[in-house]
mmJSON file of the N, C-alpha and C atoms, coordinates in Angstrom:
{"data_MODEL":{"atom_site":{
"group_PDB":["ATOM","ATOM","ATOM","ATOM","ATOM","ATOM","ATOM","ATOM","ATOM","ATOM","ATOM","ATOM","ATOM","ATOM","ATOM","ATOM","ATOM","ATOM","ATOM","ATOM","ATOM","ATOM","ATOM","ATOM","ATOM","ATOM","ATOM","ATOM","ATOM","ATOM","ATOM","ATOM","ATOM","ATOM","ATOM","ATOM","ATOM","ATOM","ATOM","ATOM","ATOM","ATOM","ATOM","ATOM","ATOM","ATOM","ATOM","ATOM","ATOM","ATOM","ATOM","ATOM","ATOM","ATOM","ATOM","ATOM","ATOM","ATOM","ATOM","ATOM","ATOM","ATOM","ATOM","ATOM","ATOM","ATOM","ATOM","ATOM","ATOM","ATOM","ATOM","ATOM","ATOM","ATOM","ATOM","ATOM","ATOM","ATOM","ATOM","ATOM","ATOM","ATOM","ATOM","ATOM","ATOM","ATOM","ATOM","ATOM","ATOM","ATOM","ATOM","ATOM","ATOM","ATOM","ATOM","ATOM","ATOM","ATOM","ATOM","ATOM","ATOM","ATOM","ATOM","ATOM","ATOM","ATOM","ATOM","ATOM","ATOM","ATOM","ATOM","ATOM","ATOM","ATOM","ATOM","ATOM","ATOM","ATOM","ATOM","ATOM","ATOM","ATOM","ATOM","ATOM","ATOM","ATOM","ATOM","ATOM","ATOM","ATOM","ATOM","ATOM","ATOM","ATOM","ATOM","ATOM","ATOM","ATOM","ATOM","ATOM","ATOM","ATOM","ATOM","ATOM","ATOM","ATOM","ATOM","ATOM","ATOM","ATOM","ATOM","ATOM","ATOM","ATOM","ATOM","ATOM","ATOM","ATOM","ATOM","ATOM","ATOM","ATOM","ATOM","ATOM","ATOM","ATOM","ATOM","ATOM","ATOM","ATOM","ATOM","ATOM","ATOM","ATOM","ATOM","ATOM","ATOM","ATOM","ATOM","ATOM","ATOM","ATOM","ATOM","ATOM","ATOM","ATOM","ATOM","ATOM","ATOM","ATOM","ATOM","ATOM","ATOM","ATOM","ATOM","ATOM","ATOM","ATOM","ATOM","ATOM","ATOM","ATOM","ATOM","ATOM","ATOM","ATOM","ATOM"],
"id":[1,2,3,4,5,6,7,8,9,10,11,12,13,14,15,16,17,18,19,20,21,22,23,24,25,26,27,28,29,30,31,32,33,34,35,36,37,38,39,40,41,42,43,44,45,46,47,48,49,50,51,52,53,54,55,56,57,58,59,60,61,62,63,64,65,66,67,68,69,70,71,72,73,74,75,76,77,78,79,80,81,82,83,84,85,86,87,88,89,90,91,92,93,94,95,96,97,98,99,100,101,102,103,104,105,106,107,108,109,110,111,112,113,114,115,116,117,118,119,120,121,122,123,124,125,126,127,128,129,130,131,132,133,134,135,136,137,138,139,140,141,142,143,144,145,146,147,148,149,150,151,152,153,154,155,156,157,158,159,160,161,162,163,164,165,166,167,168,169,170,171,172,173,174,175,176,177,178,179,180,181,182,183,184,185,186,187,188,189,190,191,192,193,194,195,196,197,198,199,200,201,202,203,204,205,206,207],
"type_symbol":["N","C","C","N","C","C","N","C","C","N","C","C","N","C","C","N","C","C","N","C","C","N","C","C","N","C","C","N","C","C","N","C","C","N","C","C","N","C","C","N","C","C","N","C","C","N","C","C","N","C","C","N","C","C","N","C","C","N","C","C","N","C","C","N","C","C","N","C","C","N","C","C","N","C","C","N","C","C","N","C","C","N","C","C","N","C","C","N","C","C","N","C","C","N","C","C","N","C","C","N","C","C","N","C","C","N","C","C","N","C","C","N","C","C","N","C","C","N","C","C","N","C","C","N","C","C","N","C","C","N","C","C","N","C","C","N","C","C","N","C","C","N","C","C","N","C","C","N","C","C","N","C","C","N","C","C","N","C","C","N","C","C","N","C","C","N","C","C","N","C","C","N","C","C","N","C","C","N","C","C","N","C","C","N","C","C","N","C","C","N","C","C","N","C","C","N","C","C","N","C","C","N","C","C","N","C","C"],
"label_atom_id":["N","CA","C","N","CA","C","N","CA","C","N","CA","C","N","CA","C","N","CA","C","N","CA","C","N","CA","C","N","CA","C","N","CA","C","N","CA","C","N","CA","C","N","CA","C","N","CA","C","N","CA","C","N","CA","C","N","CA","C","N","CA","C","N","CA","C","N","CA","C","N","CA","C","N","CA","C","N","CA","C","N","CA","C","N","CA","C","N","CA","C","N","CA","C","N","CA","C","N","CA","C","N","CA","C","N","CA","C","N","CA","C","N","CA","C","N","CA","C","N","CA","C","N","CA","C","N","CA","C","N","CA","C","N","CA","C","N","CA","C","N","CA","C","N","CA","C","N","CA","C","N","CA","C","N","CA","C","N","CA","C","N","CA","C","N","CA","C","N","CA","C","N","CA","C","N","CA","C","N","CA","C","N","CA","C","N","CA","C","N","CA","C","N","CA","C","N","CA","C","N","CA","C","N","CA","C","N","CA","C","N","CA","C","N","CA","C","N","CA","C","N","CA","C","N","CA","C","N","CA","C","N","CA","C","N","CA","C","N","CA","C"],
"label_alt_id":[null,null,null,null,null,null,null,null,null,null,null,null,null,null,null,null,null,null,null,null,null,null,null,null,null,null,null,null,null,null,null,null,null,null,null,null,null,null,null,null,null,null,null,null,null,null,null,null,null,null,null,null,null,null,null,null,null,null,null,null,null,null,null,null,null,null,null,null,null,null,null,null,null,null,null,null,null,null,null,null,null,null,null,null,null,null,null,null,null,null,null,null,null,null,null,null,null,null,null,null,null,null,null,null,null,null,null,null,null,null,null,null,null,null,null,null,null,null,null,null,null,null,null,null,null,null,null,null,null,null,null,null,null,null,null,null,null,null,null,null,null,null,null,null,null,null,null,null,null,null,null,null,null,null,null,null,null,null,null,null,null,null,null,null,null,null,null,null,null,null,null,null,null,null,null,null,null,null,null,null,null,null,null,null,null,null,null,null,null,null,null,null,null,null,null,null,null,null,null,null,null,null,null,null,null,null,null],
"label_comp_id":["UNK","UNK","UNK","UNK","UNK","UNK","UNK","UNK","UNK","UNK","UNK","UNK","UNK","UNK","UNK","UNK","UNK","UNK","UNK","UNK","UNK","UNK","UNK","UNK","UNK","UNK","UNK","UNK","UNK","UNK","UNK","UNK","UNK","UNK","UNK","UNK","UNK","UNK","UNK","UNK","UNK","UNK","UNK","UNK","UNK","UNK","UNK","UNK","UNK","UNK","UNK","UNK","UNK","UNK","UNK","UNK","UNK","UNK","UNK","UNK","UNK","UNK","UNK","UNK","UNK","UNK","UNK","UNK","UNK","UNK","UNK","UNK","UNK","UNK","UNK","UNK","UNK","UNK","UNK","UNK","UNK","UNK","UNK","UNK","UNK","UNK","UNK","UNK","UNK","UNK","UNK","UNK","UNK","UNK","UNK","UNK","UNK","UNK","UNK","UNK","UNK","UNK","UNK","UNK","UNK","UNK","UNK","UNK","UNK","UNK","UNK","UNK","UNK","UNK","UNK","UNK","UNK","UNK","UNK","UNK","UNK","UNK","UNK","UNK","UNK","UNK","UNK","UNK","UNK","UNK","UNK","UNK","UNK","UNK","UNK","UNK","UNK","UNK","UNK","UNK","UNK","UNK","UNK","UNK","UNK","UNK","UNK","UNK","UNK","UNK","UNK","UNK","UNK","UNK","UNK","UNK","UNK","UNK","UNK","UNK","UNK","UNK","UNK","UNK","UNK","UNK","UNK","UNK","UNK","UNK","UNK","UNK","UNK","UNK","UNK","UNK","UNK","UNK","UNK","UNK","UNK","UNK","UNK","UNK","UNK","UNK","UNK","UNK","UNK","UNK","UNK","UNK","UNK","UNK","UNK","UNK","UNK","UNK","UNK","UNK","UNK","UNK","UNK","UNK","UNK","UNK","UNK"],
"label_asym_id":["A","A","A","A","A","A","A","A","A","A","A","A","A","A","A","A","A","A","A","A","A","A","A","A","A","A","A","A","A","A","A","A","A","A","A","A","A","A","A","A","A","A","A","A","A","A","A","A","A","A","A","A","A","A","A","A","A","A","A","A","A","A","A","A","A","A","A","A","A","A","A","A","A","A","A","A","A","A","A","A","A","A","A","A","A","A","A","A","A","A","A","A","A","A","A","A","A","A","A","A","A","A","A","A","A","A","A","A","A","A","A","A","A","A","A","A","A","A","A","A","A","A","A","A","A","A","A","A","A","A","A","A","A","A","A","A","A","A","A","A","A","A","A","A","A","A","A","A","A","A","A","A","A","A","A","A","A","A","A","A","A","A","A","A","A","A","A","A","A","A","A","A","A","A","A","A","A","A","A","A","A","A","A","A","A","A","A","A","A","A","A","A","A","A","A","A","A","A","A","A","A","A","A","A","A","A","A"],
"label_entity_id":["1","1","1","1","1","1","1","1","1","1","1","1","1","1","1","1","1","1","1","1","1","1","1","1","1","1","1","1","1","1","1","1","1","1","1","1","1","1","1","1","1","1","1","1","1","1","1","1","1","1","1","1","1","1","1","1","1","1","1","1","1","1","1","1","1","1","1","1","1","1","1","1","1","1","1","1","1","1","1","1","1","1","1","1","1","1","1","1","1","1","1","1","1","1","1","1","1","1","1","1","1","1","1","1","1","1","1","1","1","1","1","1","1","1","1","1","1","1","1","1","1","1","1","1","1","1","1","1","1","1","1","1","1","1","1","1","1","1","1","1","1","1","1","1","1","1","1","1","1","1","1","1","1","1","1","1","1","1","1","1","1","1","1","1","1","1","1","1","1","1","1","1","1","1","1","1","1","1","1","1","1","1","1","1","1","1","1","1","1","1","1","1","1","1","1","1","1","1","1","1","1","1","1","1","1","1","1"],
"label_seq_id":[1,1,1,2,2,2,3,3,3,4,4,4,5,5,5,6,6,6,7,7,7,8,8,8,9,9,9,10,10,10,11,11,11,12,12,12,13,13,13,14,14,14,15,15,15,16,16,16,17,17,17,18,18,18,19,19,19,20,20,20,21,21,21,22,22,22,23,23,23,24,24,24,25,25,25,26,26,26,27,27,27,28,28,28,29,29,29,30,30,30,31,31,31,32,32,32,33,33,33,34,34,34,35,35,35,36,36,36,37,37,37,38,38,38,39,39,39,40,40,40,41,41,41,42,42,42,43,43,43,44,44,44,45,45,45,46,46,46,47,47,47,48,48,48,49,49,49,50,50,50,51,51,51,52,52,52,53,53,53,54,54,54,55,55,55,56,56,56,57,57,57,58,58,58,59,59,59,60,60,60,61,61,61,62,62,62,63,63,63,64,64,64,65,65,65,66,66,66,67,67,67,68,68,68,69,69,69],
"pdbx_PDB_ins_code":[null,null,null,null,null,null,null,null,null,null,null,null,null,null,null,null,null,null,null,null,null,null,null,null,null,null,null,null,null,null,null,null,null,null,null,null,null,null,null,null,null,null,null,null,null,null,null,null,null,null,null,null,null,null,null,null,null,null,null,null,null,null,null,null,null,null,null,null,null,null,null,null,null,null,null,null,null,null,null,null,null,null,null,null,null,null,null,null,null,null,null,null,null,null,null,null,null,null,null,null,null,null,null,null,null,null,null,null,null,null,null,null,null,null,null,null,null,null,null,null,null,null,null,null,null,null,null,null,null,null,null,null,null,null,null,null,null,null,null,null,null,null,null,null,null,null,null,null,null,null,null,null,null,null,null,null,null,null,null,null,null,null,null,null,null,null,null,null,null,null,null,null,null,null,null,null,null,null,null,null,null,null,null,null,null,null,null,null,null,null,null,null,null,null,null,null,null,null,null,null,null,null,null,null,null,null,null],
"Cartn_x":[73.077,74.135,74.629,74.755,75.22,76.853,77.065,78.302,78.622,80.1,80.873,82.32,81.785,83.106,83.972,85.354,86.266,87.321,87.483,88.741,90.109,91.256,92.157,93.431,94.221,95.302,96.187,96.996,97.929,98.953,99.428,100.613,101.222,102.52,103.488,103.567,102.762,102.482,101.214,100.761,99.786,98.257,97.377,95.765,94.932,94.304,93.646,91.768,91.635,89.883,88.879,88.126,87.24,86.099,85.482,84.205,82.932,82.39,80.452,80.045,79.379,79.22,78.232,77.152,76.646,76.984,77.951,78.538,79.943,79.766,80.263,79.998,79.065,78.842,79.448,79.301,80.125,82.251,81.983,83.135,83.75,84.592,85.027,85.981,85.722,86.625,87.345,88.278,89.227,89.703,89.28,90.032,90.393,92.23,92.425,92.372,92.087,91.94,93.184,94.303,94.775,94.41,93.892,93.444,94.747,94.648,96.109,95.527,96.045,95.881,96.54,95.365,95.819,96.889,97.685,98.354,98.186,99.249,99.085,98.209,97.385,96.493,97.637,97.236,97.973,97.396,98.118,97.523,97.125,96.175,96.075,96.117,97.211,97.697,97.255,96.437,96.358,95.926,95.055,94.398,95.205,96.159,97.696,98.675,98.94,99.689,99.551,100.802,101.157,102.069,102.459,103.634,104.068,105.08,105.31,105.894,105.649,106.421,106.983,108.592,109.371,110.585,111.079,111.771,113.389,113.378,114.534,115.763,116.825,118.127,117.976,117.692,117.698,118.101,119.736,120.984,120.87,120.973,121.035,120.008,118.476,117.599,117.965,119.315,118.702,119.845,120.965,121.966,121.441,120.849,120.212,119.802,118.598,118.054,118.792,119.326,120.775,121.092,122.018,122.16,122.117,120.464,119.81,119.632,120.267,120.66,121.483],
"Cartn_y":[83.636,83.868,85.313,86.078,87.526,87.609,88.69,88.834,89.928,90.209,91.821,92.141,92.85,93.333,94.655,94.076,95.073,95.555,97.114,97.022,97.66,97.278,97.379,97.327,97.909,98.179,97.62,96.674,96.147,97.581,97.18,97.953,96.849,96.956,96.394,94.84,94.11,93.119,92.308,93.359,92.522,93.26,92.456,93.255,92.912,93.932,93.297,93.387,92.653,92.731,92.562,93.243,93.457,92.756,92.012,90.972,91.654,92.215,92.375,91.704,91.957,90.589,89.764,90.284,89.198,88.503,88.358,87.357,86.4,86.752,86.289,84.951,83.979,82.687,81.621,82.303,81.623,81.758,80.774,80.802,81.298,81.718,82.62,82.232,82.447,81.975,83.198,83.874,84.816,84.708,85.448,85.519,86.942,86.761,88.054,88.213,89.08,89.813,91.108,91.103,92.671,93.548,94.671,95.571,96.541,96.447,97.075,98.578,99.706,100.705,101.261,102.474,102.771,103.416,103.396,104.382,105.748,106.336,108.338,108.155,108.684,109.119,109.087,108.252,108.514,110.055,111.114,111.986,111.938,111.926,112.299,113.574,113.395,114.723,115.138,113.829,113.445,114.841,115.843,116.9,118.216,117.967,119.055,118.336,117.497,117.313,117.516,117.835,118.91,118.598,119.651,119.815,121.394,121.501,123.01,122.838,123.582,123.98,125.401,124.844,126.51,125.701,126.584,126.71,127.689,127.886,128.616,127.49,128.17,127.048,127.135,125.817,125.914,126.571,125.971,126.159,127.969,128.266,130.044,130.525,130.309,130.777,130.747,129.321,129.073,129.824,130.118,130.915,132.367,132.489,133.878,134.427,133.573,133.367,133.223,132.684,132.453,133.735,134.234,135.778,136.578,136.758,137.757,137.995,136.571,136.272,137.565],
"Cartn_z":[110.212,111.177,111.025,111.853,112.094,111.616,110.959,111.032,110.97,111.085,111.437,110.43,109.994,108.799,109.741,109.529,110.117,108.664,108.727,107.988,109.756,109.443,110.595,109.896,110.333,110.372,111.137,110.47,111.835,112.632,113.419,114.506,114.867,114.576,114.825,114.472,113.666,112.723,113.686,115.203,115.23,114.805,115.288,114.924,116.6,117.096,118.137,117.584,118.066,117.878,119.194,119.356,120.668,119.689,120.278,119.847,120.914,119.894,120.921,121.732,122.768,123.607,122.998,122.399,121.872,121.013,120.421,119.636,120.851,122.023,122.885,123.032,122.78,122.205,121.005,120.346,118.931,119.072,117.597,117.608,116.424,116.206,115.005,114.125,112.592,111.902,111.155,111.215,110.978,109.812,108.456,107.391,107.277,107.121,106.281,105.179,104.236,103.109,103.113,102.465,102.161,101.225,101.377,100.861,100.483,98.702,98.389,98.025,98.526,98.865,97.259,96.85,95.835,95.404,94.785,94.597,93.975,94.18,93.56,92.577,91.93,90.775,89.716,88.623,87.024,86.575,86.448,85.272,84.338,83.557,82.05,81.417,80.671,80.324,78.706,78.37,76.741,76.259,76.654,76.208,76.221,77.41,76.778,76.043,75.258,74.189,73.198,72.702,71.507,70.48,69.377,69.121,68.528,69.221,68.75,67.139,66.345,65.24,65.285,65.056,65.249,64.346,63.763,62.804,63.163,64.365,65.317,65.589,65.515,66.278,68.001,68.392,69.741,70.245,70.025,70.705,71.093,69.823,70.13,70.469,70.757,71.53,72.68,73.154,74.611,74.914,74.187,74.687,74.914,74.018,73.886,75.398,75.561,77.007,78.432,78.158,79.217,79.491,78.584,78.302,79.53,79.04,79.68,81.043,81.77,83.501,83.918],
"occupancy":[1.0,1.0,1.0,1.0,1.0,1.0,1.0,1.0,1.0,1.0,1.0,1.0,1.0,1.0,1.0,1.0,1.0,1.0,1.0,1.0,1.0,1.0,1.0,1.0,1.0,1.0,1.0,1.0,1.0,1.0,1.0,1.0,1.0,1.0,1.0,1.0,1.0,1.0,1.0,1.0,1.0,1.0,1.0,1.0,1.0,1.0,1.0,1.0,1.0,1.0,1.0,1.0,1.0,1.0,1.0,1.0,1.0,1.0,1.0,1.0,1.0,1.0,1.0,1.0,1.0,1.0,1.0,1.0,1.0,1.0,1.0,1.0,1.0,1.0,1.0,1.0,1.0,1.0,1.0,1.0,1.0,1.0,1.0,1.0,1.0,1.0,1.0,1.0,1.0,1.0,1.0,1.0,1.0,1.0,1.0,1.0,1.0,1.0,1.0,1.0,1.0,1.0,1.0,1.0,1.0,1.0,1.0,1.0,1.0,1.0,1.0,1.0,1.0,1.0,1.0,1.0,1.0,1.0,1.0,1.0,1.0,1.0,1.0,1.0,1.0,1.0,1.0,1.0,1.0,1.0,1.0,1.0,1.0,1.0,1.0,1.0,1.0,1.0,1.0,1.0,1.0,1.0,1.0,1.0,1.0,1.0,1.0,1.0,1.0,1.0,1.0,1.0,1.0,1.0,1.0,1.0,1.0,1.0,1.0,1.0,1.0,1.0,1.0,1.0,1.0,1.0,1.0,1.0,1.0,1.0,1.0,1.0,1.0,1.0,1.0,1.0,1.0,1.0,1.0,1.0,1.0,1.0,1.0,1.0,1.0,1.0,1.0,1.0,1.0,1.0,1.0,1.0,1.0,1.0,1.0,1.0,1.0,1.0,1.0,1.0,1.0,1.0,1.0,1.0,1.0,1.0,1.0],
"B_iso_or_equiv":[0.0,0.0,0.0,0.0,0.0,0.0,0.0,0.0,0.0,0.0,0.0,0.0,0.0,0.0,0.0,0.0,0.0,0.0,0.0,0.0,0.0,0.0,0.0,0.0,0.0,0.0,0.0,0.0,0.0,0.0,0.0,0.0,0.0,0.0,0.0,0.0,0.0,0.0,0.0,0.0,0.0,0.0,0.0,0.0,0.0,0.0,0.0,0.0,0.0,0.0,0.0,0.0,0.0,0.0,0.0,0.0,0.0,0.0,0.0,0.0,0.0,0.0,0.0,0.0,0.0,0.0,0.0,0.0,0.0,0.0,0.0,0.0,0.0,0.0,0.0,0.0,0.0,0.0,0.0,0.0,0.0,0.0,0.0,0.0,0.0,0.0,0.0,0.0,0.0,0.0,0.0,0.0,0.0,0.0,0.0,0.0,0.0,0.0,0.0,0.0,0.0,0.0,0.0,0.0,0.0,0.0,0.0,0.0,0.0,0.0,0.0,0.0,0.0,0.0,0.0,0.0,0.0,0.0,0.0,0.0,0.0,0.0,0.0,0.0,0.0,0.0,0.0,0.0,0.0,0.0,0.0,0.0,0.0,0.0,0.0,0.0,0.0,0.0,0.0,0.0,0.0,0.0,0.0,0.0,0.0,0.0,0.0,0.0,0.0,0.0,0.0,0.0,0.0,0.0,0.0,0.0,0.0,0.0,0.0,0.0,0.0,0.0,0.0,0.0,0.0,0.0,0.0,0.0,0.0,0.0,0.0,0.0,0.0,0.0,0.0,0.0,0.0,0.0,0.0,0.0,0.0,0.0,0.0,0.0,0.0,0.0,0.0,0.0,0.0,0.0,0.0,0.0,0.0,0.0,0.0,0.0,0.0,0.0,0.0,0.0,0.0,0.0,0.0,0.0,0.0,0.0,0.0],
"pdbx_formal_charge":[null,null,null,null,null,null,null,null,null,null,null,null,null,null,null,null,null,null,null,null,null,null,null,null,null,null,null,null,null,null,null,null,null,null,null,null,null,null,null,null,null,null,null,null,null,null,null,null,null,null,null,null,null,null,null,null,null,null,null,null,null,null,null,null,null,null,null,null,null,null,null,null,null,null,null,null,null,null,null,null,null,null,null,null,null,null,null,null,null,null,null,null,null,null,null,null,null,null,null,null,null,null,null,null,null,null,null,null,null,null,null,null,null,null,null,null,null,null,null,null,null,null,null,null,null,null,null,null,null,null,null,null,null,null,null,null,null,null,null,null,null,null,null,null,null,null,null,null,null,null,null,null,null,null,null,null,null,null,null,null,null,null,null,null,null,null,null,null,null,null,null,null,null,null,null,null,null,null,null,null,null,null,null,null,null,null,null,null,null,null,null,null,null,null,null,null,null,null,null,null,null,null,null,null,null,null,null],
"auth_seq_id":[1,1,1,2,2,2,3,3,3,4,4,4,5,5,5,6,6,6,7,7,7,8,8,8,9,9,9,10,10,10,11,11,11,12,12,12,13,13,13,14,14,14,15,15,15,16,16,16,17,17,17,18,18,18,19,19,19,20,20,20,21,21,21,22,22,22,23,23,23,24,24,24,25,25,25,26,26,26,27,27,27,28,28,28,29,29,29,30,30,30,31,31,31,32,32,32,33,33,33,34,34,34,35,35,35,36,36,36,37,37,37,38,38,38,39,39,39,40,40,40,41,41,41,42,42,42,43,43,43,44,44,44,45,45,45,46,46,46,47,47,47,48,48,48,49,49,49,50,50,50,51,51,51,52,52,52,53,53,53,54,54,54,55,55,55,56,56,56,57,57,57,58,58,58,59,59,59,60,60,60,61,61,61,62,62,62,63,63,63,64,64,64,65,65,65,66,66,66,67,67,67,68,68,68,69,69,69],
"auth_comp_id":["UNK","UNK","UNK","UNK","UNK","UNK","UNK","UNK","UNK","UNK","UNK","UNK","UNK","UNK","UNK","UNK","UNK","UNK","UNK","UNK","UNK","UNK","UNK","UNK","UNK","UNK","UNK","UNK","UNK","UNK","UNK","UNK","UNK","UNK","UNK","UNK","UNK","UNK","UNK","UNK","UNK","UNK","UNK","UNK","UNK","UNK","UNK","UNK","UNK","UNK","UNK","UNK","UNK","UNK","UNK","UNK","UNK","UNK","UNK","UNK","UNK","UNK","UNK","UNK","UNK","UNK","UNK","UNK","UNK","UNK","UNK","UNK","UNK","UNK","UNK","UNK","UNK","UNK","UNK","UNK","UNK","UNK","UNK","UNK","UNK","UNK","UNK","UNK","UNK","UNK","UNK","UNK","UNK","UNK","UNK","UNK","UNK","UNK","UNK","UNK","UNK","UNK","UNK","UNK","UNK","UNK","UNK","UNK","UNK","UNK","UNK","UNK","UNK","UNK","UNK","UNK","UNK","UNK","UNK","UNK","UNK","UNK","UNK","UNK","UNK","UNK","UNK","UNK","UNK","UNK","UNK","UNK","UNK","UNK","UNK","UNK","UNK","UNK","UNK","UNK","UNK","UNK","UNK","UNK","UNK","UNK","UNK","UNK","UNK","UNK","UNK","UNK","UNK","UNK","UNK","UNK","UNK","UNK","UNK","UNK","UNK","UNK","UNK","UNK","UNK","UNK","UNK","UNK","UNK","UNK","UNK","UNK","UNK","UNK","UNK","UNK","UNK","UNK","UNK","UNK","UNK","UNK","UNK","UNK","UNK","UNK","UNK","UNK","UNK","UNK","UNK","UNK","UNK","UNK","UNK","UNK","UNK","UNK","UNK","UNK","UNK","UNK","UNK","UNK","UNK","UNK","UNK"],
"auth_asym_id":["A","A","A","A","A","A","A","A","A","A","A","A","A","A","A","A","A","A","A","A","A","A","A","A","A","A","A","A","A","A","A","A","A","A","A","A","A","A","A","A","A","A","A","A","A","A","A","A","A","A","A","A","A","A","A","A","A","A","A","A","A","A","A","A","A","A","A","A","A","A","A","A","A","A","A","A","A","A","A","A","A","A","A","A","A","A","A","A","A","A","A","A","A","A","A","A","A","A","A","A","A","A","A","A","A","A","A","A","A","A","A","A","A","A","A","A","A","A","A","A","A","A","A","A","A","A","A","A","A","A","A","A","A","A","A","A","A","A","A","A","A","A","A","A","A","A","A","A","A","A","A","A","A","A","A","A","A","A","A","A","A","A","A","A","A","A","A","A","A","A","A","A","A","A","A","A","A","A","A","A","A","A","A","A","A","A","A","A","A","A","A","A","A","A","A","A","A","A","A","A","A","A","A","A","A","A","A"],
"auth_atom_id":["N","CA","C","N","CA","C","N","CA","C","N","CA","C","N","CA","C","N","CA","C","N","CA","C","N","CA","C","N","CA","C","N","CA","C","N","CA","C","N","CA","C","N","CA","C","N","CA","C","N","CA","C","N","CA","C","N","CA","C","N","CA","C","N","CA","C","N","CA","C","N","CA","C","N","CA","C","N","CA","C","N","CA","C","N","CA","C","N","CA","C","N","CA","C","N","CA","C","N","CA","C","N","CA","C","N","CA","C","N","CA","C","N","CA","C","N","CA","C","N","CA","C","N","CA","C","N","CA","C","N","CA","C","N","CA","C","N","CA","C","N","CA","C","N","CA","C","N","CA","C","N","CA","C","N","CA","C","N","CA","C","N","CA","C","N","CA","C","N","CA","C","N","CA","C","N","CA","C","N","CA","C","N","CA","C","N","CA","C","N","CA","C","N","CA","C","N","CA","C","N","CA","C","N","CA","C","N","CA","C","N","CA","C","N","CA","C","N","CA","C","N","CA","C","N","CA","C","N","CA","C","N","CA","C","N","CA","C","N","CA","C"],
"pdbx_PDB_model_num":[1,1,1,1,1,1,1,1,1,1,1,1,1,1,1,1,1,1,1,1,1,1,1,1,1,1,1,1,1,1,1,1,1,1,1,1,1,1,1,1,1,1,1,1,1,1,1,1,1,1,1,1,1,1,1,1,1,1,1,1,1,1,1,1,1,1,1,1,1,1,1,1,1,1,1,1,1,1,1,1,1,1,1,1,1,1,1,1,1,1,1,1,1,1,1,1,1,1,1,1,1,1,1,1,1,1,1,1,1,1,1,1,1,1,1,1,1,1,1,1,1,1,1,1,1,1,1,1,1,1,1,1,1,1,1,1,1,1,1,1,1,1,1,1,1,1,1,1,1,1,1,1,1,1,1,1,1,1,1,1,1,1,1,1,1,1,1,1,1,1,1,1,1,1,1,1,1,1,1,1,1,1,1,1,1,1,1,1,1,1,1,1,1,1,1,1,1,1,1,1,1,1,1,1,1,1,1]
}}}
């Protein structure tokens, strides 16, 4: 038996479907499937992690820095 794979997008919660004519004979049994759409990409960042070693007082670096505005 012939068959036809659609992916579709509803509009406005409906779906329309145009049927080939040659399948204009039969009768059709309609399953949906939702296809969950991936989301954003996870980064992996594992290969820039670090740790700095500094031996400085924050505080007065960052005032320091400030400063210089």
């Amino acid at each position: 038996m012939p068959t036809i794979e659609r992916v579709v997008r509803p509009r406005r919660n409906r779906i329309s479907l145009e049927v080939p004519k040659r399948f204009g004979k039969y009768t059709f049994r309609i399953v949906m499937i939702p296809i969950v759409e991936d989301e954003k990409p996870k980064y992996d960042f594992s290969d820039l992690v670090g740790r700095l070693e500094w031996d400085g007082d924050a505080v007065k670096e960052q005032r320091r820095l400030r400063d210089e505005w």
